[in-house]
N, CA, C and O atoms as a GROMACS GRO file, in nm:
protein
  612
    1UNK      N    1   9.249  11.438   9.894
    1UNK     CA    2   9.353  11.368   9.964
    1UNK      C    3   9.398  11.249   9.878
    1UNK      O    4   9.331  11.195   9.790
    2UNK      N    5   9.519  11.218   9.914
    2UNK     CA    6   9.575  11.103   9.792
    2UNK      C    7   9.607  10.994   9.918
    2UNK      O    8   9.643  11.005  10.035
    3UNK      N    9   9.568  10.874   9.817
    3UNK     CA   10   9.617  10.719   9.844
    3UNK      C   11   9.747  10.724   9.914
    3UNK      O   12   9.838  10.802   9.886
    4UNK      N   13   9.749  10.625  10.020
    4UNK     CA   14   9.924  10.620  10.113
    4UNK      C   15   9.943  10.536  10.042
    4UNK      O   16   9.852  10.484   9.978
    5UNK      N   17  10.123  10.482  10.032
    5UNK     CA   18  10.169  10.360   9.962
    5UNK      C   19  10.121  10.209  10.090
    5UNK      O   20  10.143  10.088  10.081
    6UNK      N   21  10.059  10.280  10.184
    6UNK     CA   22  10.060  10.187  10.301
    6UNK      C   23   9.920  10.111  10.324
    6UNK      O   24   9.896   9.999  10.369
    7UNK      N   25   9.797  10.265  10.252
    7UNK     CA   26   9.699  10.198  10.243
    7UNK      C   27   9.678  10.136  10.089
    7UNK      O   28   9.586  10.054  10.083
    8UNK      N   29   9.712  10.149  10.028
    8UNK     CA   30   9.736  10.062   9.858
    8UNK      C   31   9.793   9.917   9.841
    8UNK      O   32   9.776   9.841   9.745
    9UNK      N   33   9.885   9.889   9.989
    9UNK     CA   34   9.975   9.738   9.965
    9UNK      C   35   9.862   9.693  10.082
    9UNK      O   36   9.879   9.574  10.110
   10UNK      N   37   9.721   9.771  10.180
   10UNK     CA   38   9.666   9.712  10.272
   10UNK      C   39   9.538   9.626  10.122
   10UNK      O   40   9.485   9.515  10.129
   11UNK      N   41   9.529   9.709  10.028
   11UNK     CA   42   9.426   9.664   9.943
   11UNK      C   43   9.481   9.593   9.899
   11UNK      O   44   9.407   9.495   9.902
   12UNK      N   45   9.617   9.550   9.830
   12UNK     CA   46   9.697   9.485   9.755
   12UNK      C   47   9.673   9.305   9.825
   12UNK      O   48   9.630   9.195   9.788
   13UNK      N   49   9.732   9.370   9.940
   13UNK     CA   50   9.683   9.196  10.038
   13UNK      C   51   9.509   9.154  10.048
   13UNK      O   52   9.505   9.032  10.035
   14UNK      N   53   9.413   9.192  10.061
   14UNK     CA   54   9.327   9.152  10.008
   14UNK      C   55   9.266   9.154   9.907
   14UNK      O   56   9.146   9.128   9.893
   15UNK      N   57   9.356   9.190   9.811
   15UNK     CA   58   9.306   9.080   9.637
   15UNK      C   59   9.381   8.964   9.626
   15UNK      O   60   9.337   8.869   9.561
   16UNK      N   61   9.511   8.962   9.694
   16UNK     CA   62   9.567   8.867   9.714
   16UNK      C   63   9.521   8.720   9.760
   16UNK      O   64   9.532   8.609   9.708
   17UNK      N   65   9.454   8.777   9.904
   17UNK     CA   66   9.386   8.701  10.012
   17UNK      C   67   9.269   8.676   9.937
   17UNK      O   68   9.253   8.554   9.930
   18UNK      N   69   9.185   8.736   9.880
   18UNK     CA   70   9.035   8.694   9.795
   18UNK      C   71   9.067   8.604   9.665
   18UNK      O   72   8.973   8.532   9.631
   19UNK      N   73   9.187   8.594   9.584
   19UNK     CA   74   9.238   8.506   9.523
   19UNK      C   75   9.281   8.404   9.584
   19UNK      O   76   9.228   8.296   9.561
   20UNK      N   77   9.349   8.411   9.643
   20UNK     CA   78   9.390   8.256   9.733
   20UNK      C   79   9.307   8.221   9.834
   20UNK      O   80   9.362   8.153   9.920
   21UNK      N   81   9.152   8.253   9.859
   21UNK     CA   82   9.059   8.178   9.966
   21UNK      C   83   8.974   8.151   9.895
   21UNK      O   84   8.867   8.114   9.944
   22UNK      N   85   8.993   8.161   9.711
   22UNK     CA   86   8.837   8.134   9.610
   22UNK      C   87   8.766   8.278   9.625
   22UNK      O   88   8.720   8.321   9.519
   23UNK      N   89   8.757   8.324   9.688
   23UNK     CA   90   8.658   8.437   9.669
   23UNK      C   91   8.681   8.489   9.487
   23UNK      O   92   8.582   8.463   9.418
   24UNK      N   93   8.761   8.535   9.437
   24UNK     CA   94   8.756   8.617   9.350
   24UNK      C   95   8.846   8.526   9.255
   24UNK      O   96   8.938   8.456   9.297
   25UNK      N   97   8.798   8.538   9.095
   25UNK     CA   98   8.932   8.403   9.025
   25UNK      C   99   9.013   8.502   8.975
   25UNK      O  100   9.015   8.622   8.948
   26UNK      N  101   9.081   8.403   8.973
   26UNK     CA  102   9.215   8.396   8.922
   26UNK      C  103   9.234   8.529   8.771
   26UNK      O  104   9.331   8.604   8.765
   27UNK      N  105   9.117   8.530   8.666
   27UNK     CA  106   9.083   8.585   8.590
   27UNK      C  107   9.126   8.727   8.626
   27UNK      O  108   9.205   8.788   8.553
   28UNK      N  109   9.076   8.781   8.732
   28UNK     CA  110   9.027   8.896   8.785
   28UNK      C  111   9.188   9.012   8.848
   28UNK      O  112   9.217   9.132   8.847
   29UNK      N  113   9.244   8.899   8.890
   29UNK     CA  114   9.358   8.928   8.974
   29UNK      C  115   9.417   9.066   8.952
   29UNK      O  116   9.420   9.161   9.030
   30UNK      N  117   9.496   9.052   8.739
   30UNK     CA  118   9.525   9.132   8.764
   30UNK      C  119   9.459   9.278   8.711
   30UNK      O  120   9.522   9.384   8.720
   31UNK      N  121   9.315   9.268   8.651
   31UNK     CA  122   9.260   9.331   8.689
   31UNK      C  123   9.266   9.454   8.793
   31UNK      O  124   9.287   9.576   8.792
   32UNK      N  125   9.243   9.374   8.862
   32UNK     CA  126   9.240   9.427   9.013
   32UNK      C  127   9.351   9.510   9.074
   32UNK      O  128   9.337   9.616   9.134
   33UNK      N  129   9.478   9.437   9.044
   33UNK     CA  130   9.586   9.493   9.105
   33UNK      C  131   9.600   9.626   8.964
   33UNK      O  132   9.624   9.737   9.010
   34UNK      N  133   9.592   9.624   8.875
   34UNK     CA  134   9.595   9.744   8.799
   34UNK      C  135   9.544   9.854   8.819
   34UNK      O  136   9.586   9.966   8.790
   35UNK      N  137   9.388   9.798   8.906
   35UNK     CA  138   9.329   9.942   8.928
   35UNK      C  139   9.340   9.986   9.058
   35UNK      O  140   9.283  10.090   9.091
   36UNK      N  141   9.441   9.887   9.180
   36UNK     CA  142   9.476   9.935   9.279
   36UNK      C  143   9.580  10.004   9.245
   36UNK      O  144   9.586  10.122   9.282
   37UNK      N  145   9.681   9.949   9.170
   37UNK     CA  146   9.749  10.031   9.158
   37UNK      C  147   9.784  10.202   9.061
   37UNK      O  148   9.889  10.263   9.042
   38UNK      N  149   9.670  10.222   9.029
   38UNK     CA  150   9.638  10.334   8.928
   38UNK      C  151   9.584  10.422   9.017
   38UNK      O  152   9.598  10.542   8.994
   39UNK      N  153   9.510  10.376   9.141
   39UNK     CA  154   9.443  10.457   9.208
   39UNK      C  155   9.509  10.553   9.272
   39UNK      O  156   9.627  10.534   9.303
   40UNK      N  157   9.456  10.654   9.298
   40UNK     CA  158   9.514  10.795   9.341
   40UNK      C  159   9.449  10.798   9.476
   40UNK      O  160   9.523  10.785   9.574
   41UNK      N  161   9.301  10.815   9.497
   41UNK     CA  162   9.271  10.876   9.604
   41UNK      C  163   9.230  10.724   9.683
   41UNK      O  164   9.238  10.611   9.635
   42UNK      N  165   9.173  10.774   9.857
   42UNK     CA  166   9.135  10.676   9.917
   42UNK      C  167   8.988  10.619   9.843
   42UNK      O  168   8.966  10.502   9.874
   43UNK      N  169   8.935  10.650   9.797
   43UNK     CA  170   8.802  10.616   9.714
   43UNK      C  171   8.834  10.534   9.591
   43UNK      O  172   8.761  10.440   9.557
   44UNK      N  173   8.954  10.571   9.519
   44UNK     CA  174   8.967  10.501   9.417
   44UNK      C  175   9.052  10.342   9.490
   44UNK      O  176   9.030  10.245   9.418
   45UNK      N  177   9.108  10.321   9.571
   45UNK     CA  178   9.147  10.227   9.666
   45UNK      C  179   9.029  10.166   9.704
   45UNK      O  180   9.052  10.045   9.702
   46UNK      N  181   8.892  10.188   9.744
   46UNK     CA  182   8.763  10.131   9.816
   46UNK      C  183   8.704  10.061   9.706
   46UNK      O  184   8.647   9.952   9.713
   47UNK      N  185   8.726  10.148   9.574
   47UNK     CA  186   8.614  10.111   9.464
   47UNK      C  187   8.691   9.969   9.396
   47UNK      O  188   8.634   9.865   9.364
   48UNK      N  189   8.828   9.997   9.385
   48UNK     CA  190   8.924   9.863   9.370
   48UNK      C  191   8.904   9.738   9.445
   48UNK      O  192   8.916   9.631   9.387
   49UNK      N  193   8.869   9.746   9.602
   49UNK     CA  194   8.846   9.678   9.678
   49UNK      C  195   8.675   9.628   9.684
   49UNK      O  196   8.661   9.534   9.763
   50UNK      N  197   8.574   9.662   9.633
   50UNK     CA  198   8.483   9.667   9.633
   50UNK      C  199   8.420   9.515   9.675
   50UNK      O  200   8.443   9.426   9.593
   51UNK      N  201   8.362   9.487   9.765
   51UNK     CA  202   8.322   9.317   9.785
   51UNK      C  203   8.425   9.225   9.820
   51UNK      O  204   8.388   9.111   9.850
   52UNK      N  205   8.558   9.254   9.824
   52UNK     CA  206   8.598   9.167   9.893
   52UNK      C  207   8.637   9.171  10.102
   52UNK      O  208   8.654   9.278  10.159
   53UNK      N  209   8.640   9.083  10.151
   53UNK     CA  210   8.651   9.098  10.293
   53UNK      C  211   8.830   9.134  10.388
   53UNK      O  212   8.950   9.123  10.367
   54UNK      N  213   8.752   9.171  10.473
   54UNK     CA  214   8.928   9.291  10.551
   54UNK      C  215   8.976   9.151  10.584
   54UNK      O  216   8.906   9.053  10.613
   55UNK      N  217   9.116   9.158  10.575
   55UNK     CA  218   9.156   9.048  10.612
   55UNK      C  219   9.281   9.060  10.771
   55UNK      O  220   9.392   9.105  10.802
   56UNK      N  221   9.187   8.998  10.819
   56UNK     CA  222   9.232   8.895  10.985
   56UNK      C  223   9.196   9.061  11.053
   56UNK      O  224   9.228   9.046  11.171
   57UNK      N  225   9.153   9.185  11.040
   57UNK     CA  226   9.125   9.333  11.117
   57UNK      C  227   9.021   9.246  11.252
   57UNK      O  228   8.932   9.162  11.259
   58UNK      N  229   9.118   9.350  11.362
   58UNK     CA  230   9.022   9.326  11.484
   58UNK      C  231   8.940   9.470  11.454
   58UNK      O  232   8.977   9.576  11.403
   59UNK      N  233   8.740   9.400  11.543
   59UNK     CA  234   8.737   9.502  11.521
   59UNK      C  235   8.715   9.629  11.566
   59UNK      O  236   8.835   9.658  11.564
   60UNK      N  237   8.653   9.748  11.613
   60UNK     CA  238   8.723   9.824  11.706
   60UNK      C  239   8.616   9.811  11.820
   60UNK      O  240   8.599   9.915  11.883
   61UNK      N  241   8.525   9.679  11.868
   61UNK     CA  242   8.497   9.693  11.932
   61UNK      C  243   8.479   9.490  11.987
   61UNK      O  244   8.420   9.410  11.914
   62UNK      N  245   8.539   9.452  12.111
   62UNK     CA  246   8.449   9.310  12.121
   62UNK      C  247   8.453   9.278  12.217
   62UNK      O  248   8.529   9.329  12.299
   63UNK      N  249   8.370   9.176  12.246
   63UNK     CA  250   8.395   9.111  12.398
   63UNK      C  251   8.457   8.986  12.430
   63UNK      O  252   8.400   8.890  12.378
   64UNK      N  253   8.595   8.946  12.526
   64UNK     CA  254   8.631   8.868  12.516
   64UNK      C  255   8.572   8.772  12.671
   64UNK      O  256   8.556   8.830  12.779
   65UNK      N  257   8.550   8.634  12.653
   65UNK     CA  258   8.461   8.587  12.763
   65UNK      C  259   8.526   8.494  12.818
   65UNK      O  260   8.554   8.422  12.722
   66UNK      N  261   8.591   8.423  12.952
   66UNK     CA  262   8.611   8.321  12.999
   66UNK      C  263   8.569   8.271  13.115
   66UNK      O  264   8.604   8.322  13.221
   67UNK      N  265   8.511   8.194  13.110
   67UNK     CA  266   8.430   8.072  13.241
   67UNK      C  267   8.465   7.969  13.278
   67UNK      O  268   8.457   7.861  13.220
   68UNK      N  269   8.504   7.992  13.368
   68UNK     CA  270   8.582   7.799  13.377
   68UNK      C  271   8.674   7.776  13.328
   68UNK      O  272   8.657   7.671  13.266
   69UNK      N  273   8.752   7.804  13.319
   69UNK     CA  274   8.904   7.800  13.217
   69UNK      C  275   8.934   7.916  13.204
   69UNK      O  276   8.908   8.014  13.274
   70UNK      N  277   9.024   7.897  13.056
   70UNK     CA  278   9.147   8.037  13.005
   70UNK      C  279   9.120   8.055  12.862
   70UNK      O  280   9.043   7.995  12.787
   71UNK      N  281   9.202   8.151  12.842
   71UNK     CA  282   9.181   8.173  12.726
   71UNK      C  283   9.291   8.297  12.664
   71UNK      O  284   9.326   8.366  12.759
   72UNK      N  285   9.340   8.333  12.565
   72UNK     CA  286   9.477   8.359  12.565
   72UNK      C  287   9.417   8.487  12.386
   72UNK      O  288   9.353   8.444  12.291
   73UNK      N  289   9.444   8.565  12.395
   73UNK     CA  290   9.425   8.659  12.259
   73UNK      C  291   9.549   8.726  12.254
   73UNK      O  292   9.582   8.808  12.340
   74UNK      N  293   9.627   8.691  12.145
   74UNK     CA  294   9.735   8.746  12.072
   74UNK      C  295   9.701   8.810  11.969
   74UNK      O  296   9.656   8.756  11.869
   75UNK      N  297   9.726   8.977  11.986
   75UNK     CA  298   9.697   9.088  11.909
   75UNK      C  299   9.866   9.148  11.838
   75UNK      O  300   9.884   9.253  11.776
   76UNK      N  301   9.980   9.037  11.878
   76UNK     CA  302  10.102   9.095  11.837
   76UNK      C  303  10.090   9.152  11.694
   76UNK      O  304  10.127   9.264  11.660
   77UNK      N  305  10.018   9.032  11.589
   77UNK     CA  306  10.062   9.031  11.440
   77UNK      C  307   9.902   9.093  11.394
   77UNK      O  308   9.869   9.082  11.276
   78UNK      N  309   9.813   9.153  11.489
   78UNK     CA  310   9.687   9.184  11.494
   78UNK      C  311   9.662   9.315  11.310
   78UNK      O  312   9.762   9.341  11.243
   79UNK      N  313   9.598   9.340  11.291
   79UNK     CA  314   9.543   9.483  11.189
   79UNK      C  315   9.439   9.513  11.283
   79UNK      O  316   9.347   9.438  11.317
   80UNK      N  317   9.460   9.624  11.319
   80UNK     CA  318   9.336   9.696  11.382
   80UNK      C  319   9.216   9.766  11.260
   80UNK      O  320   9.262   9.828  11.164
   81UNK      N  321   9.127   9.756  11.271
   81UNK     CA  322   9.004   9.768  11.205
   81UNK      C  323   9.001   9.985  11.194
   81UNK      O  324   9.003  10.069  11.104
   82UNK      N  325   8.995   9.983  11.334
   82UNK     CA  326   8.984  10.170  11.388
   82UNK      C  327   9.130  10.176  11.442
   82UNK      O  328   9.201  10.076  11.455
   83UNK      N  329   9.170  10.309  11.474
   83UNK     CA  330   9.270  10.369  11.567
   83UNK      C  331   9.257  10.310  11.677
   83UNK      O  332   9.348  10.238  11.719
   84UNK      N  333   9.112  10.331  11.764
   84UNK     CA  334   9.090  10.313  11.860
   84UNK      C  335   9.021  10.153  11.890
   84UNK      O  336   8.906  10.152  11.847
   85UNK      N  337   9.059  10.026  11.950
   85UNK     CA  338   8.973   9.948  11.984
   85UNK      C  339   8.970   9.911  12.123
   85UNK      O  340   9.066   9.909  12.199
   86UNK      N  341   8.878   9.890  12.144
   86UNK     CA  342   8.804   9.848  12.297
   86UNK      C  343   8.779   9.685  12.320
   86UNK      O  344   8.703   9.619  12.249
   87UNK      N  345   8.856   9.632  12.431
   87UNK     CA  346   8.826   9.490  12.447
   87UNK      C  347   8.788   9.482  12.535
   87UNK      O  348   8.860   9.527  12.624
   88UNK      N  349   8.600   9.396  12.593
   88UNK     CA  350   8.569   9.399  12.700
   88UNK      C  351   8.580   9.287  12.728
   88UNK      O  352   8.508   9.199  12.681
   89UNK      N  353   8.699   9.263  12.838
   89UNK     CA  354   8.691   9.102  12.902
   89UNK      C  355   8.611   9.046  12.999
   89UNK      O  356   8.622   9.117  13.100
   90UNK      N  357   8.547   8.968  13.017
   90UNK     CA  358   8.505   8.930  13.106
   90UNK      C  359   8.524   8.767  13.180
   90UNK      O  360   8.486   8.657  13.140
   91UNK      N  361   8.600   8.808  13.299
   91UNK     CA  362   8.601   8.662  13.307
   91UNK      C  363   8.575   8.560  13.468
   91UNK      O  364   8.637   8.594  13.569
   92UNK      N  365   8.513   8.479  13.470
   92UNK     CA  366   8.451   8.435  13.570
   92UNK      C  367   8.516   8.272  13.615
   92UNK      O  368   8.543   8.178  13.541
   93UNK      N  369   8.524   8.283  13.733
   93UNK     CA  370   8.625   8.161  13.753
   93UNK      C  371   8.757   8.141  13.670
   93UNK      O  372   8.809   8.031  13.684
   94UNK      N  373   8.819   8.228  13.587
   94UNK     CA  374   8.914   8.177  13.504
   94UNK      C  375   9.007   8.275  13.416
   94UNK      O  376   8.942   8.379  13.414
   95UNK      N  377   9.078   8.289  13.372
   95UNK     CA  378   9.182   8.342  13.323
   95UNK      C  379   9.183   8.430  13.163
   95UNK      O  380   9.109   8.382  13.076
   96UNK      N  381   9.214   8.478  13.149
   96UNK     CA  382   9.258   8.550  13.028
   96UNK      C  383   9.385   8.631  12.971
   96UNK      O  384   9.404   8.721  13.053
   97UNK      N  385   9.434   8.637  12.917
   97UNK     CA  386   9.592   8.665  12.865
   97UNK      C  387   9.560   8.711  12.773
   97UNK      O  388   9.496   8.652  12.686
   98UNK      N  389   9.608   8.870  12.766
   98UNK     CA  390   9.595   8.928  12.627
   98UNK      C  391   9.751   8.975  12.568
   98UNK      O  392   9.796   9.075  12.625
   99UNK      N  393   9.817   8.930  12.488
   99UNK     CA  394   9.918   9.008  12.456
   99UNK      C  395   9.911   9.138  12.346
   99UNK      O  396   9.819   9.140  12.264
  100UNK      N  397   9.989   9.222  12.346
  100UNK     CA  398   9.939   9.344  12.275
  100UNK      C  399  10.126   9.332  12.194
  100UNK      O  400  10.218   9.260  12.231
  101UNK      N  401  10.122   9.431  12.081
  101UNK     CA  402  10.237   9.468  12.010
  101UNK      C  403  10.301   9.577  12.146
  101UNK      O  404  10.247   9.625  12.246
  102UNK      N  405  10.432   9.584  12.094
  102UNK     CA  406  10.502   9.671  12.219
  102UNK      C  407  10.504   9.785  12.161
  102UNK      O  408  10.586   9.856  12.220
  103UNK      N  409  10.439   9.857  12.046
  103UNK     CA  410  10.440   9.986  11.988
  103UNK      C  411  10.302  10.049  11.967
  103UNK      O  412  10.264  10.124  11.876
  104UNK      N  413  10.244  10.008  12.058
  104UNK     CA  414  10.058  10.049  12.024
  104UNK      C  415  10.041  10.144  12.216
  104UNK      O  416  10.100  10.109  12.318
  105UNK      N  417   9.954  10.248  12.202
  105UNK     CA  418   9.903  10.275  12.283
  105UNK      C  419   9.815  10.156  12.382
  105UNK      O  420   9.753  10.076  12.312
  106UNK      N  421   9.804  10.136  12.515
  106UNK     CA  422   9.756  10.075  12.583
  106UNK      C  423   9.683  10.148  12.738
  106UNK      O  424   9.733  10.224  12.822
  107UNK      N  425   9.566  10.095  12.729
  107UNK     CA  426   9.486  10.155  12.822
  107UNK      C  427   9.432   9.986  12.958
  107UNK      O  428   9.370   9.889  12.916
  108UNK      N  429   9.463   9.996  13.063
  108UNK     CA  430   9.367   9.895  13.082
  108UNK      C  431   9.297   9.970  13.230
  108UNK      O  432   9.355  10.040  13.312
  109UNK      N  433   9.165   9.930  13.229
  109UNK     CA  434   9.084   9.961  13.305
  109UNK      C  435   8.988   9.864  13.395
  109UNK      O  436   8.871   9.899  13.406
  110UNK      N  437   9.014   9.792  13.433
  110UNK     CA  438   8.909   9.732  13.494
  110UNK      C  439   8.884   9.651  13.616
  110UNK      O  440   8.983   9.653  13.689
  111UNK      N  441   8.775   9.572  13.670
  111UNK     CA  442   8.801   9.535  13.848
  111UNK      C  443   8.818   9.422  13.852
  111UNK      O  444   8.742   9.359  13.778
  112UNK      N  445   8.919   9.338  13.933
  112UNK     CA  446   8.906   9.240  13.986
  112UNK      C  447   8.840   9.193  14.118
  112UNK      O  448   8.889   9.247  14.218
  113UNK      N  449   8.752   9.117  14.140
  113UNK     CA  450   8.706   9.100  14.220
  113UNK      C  451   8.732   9.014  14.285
  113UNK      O  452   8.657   8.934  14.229
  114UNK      N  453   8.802   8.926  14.403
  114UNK     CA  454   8.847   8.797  14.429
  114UNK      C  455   8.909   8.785  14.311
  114UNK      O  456   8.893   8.669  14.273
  115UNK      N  457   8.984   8.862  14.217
  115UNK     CA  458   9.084   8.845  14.104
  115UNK      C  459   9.207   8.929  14.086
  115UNK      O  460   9.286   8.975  14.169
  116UNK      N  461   9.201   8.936  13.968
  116UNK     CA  462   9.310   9.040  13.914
  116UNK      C  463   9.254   9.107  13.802
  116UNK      O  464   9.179   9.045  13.727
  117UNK      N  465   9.281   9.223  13.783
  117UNK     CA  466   9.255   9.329  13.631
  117UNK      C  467   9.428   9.399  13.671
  117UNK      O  468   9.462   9.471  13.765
  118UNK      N  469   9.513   9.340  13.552
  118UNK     CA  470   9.593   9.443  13.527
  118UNK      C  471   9.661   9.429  13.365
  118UNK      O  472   9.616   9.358  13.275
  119UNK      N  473   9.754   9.499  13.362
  119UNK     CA  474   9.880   9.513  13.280
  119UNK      C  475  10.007   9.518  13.341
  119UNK      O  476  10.064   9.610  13.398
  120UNK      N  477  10.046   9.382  13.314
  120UNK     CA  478  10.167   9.337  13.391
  120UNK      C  479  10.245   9.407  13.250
  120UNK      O  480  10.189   9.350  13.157
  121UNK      N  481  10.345   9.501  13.194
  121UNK     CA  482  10.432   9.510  13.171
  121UNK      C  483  10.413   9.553  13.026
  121UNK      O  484  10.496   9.559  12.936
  122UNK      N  485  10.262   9.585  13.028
  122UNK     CA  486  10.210   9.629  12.882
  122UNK      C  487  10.280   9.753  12.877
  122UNK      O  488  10.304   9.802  12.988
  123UNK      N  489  10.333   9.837  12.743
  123UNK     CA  490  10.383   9.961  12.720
  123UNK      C  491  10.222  10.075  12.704
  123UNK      O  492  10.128  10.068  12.625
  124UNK      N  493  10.243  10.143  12.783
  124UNK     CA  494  10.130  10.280  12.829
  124UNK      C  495  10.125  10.362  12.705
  124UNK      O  496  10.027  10.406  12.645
  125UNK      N  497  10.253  10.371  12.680
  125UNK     CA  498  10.233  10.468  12.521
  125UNK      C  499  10.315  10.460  12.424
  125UNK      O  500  10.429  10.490  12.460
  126UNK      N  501  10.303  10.425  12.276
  126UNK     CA  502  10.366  10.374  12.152
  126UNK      C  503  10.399  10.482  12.092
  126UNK      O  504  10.433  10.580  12.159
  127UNK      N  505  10.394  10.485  11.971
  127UNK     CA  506  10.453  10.581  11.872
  127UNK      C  507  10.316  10.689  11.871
  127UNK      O  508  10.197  10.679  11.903
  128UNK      N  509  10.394  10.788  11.819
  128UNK     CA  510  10.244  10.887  11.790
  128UNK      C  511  10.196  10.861  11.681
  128UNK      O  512  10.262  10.885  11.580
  129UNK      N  513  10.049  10.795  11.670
  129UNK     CA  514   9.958  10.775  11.539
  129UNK      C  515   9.977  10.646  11.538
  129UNK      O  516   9.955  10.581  11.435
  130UNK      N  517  10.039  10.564  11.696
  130UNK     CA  518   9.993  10.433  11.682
  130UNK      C  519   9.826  10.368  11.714
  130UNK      O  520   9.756  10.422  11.799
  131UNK      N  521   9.791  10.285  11.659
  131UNK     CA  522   9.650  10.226  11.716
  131UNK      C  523   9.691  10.222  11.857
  131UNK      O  524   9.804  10.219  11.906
  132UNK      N  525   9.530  10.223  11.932
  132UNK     CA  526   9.522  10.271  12.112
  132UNK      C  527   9.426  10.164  12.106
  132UNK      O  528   9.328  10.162  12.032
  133UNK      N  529   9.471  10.047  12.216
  133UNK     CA  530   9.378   9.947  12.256
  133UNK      C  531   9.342   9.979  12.422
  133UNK      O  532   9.419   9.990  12.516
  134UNK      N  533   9.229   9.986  12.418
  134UNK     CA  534   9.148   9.986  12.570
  134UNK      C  535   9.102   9.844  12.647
  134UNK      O  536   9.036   9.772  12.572
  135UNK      N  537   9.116   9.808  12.733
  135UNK     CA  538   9.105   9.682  12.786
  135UNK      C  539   9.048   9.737  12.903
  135UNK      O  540   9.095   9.811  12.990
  136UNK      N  541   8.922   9.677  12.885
  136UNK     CA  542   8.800   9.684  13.026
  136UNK      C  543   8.698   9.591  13.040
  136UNK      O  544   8.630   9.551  12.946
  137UNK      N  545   8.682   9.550  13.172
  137UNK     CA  546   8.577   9.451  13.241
  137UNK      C  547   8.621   9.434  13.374
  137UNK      O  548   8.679   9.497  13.462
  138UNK      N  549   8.562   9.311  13.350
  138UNK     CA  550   8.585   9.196  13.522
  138UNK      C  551   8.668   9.090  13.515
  138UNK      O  552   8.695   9.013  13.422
  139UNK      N  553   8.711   9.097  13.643
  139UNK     CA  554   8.732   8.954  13.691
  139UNK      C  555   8.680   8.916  13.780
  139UNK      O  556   8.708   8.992  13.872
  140UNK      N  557   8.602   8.819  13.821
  140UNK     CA  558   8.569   8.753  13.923
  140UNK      C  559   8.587   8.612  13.933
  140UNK      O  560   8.544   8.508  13.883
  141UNK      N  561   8.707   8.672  14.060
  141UNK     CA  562   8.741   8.494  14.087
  141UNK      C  563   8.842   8.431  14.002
  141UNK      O  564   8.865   8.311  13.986
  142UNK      N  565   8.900   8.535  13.949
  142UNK     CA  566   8.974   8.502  13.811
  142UNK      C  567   9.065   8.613  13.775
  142UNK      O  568   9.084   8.686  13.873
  143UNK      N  569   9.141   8.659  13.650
  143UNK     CA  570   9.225   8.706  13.629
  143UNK      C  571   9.245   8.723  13.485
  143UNK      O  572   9.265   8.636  13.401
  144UNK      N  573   9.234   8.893  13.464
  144UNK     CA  574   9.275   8.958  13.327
  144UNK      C  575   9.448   8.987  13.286
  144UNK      O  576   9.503   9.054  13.375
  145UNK      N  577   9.508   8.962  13.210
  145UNK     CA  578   9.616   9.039  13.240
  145UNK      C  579   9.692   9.015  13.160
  145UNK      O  580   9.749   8.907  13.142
  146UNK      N  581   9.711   9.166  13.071
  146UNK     CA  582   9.787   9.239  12.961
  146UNK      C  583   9.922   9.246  12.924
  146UNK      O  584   9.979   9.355  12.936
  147UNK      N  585   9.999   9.128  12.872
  147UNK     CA  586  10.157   9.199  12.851
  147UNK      C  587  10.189   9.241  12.721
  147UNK      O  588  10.114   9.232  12.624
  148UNK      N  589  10.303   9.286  12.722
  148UNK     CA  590  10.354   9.326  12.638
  148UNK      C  591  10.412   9.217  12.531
  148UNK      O  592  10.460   9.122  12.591
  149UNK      N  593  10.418   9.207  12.410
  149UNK     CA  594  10.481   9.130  12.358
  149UNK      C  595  10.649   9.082  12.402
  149UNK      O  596  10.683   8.967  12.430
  150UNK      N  597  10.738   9.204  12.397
  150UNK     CA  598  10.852   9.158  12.468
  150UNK      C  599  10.826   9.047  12.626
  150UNK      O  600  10.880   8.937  12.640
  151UNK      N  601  10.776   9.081  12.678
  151UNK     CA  602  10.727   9.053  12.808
  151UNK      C  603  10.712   8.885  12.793
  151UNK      O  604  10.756   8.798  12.867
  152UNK      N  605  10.626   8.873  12.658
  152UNK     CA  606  10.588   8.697  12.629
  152UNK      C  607  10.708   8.641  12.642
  152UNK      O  608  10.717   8.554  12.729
  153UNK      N  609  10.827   8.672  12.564
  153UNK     CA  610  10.934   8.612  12.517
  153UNK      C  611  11.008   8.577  12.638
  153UNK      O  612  11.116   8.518  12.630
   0.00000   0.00000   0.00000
């Protein structure tokens, strides 16, 4: 199987990003970008990338927590890590706001108890071969709830 031009400019930004946070000098750079860009397969892309870290990827699995307050996760400008990620909220006495991109699969699942669990206005289904975010937990006493990016605005 051969290298996408899509996963080659995803390696491209973290030699970028590992040059401009110190990780990797300056020396190295273009190095680096030579043998990303020479690379053919997805392996020769990994081996280019070798040691440096994914940059800002959610990852396909976490838990988001609120107690006593709020708390707000914007996944608009997000990199998903997998196809598939799973966010387990949980929140007790208090609030949570997740916004999602308006072109991603969206799943939400979960109970409010003396609360709310929903998706006020999140889009159900994106492009085909978009990343699929799952949103599941609790609320108690409190309130989960999913929009859509348009929806923020």
């Amino acid at each position: 199987m051969l290298a996408s031009e899509e996963d080659r400019e995803r390696v491209v930004e973290r030699v970028r990003g590992a040059v401009a946070d110190g990780r990797l000098p300056l020396e190295e750079l273009d190095g680096r970008l030579t043998r990303v860009h020479g690379a053919r397969t997805p392996g020769e892309l990994r081996s280019a990338a070798h040691g440096l870290p994914e940059l800002g990827s959610v990852p396909p699995r976490f838990t988001a927590w609120s107690m006593w307050g709020g708390g707000r996760l914007d996944l608009t400008e997000a990199r998903f890590a997998a196809r598939e990620t799973v966010i387990r909220a949980v929140v007790l006495w208090g609030g949570t706001g997740i916004v999602v991109p308006d072109d991603i699969d969206v799943e939400v699942r979960g109970f409010g108890l003396f609360g709310v669990f929903g998706g006020r206005g999140a889009r159900r289904t994106g492009r085909p071969g978009a990343p699929r975010v799952v949103v599941k937990g609790i609320a108690l006493f409190g309130a989960v709830v999913v929009k859509s990016k348009q929806e923020k605005r």
